[in-house]
C-alpha positions in Angstrom: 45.7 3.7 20.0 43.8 1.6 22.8 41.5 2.4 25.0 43.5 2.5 27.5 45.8 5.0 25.7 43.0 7.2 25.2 41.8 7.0 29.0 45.6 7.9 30.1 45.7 10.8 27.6 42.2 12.2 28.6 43.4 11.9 32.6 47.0 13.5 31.6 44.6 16.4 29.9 42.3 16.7 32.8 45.2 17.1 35.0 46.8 19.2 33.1 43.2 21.6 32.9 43.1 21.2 36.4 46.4 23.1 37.0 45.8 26.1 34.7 42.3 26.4 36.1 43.9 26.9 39.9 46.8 29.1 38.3 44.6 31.2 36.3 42.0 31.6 39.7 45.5 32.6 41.6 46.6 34.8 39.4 42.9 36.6 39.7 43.3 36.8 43.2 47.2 38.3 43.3 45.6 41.0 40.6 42.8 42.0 42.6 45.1 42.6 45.5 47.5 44.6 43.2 44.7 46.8 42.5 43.6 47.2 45.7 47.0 48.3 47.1 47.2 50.5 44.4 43.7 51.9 45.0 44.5 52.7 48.5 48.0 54.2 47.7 46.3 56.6 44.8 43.9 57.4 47.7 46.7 58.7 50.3 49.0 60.2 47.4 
């Protein structure tokens, strides 16, 4: 494999780290406002 190879495969990776980072920091913020809609129905119920 050349170097340039390896540079394309380590970008492809970055990229790819990059996208499941913003997912995963999404996905905390949908949760958090599950819970708080829940919270505040529990509260009323």
């Amino acid at each position: 494999m050349t170097t340039t190879e390896k540079i394309a495969n380590a970008k492809k990776r970055i990229d790819e780290l990059e996208r499941l980072i913003k997912l995963w920091n999404n996905s905390e913020q949908d949760e958090s406002k599950v819970n708080f809609t829940m919270n505040i129905q529990n509260k009323v119920a």
